[in-house]
C-alpha positions in Angstrom: 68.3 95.7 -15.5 67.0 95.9 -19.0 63.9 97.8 -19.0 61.4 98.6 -22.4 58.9 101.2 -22.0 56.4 101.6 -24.8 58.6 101.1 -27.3 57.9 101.5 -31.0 59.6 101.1 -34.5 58.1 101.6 -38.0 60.4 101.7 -41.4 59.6 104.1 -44.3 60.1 102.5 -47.6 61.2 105.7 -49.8 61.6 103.7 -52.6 58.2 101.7 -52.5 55.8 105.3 -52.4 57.0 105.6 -48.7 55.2 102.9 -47.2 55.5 103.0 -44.0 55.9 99.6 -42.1 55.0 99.2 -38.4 57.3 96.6 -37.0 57.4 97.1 -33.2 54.5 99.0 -31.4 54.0 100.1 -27.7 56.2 96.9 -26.3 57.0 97.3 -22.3 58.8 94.5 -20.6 61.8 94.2 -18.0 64.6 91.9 -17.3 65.8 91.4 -14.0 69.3 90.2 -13.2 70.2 86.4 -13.0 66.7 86.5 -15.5 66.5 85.1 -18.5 63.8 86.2 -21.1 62.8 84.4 -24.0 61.5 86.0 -27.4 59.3 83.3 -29.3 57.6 83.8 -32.6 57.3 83.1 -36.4 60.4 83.8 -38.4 60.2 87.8 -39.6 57.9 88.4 -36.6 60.3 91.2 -35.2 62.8 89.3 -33.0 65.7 90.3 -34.3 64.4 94.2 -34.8 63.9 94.1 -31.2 67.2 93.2 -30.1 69.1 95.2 -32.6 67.0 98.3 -30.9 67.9 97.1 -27.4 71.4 97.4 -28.9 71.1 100.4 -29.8 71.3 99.2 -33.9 67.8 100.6 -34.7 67.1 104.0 -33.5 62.9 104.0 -31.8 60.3 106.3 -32.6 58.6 106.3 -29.4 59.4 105.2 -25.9 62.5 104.5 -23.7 65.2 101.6 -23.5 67.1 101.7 -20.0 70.0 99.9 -19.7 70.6 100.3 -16.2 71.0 104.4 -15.7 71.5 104.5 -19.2 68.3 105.5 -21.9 69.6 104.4 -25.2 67.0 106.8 -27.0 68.6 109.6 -25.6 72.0 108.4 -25.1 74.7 110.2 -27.2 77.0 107.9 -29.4 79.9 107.9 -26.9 77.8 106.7 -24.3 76.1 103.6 -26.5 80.0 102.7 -26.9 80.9 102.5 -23.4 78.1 100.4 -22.6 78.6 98.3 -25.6 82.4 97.7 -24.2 81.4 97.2 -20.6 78.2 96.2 -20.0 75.9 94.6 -23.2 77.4 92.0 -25.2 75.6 90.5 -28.4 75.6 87.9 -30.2 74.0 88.2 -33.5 72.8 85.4 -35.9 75.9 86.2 -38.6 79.3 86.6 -37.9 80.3 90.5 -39.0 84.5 90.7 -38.8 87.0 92.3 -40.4 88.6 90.8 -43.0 91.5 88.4 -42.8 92.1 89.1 -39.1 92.3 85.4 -37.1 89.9 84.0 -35.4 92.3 84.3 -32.2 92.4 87.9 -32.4 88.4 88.4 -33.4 87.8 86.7 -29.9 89.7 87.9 -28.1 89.1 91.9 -28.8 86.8 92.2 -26.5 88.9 91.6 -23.7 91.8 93.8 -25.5 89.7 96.8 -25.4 89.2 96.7 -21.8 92.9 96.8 -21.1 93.4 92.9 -20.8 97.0 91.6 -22.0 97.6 90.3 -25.4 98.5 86.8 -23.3 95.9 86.7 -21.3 93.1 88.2 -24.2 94.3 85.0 -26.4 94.3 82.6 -23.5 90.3 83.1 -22.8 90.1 83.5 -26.2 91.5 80.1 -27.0 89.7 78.4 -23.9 86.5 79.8 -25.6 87.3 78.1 -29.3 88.2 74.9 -27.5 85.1 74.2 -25.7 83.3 75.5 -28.1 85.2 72.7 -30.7 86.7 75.0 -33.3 89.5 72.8 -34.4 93.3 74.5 -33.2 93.9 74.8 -36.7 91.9 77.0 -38.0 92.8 79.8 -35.6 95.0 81.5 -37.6 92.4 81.5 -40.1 89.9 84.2 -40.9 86.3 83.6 -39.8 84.8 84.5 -42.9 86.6 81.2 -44.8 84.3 79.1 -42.0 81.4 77.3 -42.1 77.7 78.6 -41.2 77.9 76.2 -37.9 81.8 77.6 -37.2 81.5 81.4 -37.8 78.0 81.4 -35.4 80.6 79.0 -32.8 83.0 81.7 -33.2 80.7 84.3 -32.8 79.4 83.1 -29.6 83.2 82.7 -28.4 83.5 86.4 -29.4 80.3 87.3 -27.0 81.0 85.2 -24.0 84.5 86.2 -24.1 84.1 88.9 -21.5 81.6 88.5 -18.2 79.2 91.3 -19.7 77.0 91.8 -16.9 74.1 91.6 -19.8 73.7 89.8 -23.2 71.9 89.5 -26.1 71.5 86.3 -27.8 70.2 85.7 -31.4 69.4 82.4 -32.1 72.8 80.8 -30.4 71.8 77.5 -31.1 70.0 77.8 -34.4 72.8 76.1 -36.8 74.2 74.2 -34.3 74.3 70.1 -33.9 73.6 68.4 -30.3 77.0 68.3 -28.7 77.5 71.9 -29.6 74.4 73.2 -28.3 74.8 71.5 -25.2 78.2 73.9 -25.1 76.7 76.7 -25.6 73.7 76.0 -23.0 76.3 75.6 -20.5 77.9 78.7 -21.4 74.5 80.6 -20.8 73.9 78.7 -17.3 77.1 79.4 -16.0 76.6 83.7 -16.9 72.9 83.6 -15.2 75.1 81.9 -12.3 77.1 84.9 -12.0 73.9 87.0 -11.9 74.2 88.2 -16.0 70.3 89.0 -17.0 69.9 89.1 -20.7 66.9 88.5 -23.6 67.5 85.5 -25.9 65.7 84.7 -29.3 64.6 81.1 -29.2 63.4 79.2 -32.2 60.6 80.0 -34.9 57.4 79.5 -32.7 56.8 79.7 -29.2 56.9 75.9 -29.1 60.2 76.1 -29.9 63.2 74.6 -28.6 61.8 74.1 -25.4 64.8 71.7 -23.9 66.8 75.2 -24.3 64.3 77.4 -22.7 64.1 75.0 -19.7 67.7 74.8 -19.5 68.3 78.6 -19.2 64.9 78.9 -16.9 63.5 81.6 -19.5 60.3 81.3 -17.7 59.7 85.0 -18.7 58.6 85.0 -22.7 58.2 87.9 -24.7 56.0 86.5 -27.8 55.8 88.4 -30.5 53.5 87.7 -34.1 52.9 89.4 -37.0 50.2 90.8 -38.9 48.6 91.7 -42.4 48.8 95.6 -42.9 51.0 98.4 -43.8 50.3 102.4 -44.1 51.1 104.4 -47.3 52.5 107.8 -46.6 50.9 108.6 -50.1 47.4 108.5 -50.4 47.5 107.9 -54.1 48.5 104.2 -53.9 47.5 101.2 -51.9 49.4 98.6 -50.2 49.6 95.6 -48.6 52.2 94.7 -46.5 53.6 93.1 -43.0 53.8 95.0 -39.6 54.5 93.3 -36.3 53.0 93.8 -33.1 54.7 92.6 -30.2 52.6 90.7 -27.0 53.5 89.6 -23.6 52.9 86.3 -22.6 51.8 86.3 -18.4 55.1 87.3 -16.6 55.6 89.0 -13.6 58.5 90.5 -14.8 57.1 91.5 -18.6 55.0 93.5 -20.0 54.1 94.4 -23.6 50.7 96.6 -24.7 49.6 96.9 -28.0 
């Protein structure tokens, strides 16, 4: 289970008279397994922020993150890594690889660092870049050389490579055309079929992309919306700026308090 408990996050701007920017305040909801949640909002609403803390990315400044027995807050470093490896896998909206390394081998890593075979790593791997259409000869190739639309294909490959018992999904489907969405739909019914729970960011609104939310039965949505105001650390100086605050649409299964 992924569980939030009044959870927080604010940036300081150190080079802007320490502004200090609220983006995530006092969110609380949980994610069961075989449960599929749904973040909605504007663009720069927090979505992302949110996910990257769930990662373990963004450190909090209040509350708890449980990923099963595990509190990212307090987790030390070697523990985020093992449950990175075993347990949480993430897609994020850009492609971050090493260098010249083929897209093979960028897929199929995941299943390399578990102990998997070089043969059989690069035989998911390559099942992966198949259905998900990346053309046979480009997987030699670095990802970095690809298209927008191939490097978040690839990307997902890399995620779905191993059965992560939980995933994080940033916009899967946001540069993708029809046929290819429809892949990658299928790849997130088939992991809630196996019982993986996970939080997905879908679309700019939460209007958005409904055909995807119905598809994946994200029946739970965490809706989060900006507004107008920032603090100043420094009295001297006003300013205006953006903080989020996150809500909770009517879920059983979330909660968020502001």
């Amino acid at each position: 289970m992924i569980e939030l408990k009044n959870v927080s996050k604010t940036f300081i701007l150190h080079n802007q008279g320490s502004a200090v920017i609220e983006v995530i305040s006092n969110v609380s909801f949980s994610v069961a397994a075989g449960e599929c949640v749904a973040l909605t909002g504007v663009s720069g609403a927090g979505k992302s922020t949110l996910m990257r803390m769930i990662y373990g990315n963004y450190l909090t400044q209040s509350g708890e993150i449980h990923i099963g027995d595990i509190d990212l807050v307090r987790a030390e470093p070697r523990e985020v890594i093992k449950l990175r490896r075993d347990v949480l896998g993430y897609v994020s909206q850009f492609l971050r690889v090493v260098p010249r390394v083929p897209t093979l081998d960028v897929v199929a890593e995941p299943l390399r660092s578990l102990g998997a075979s070089e043969g059989d790593a690069k035989a998911s791997a390559a099942a992966l870049l198949h259905e998900l259409n990346i053309p046979q000869r480009l997987w030699p190739l670095s990802p970095t050389t690809f298209s927008g639309g191939e490097q978040q294909r690839v990307n997902i490959a890399r995620g779905f490579a191993y059965n992560y018992p939980a995933m994080l999904l940033d916009e899967p489907t946001a540069s993708l055309d029809a046929a290819n969405r429809e892949v990658v739909l299928s790849l997130i019914e088939r992991a809630k079929a196996r019982g993986c729970y996970g939080t997905w960011v879908w679309g700019t609104s939460a209007s958005a992309q409904p055909r995807a939310r119905e598809r994946t039965s994200a029946q739970t949505r965490v809706h989060v919306r900006a507004c107008a105001q920032a603090r100043e650390r420094a009295p001297s100086r006003e300013r205006t700026n953006t903080c989020v605050r996150s809500h909770t649409l009517t879920s059983k299964s979330a909660r968020a308090h502001t």
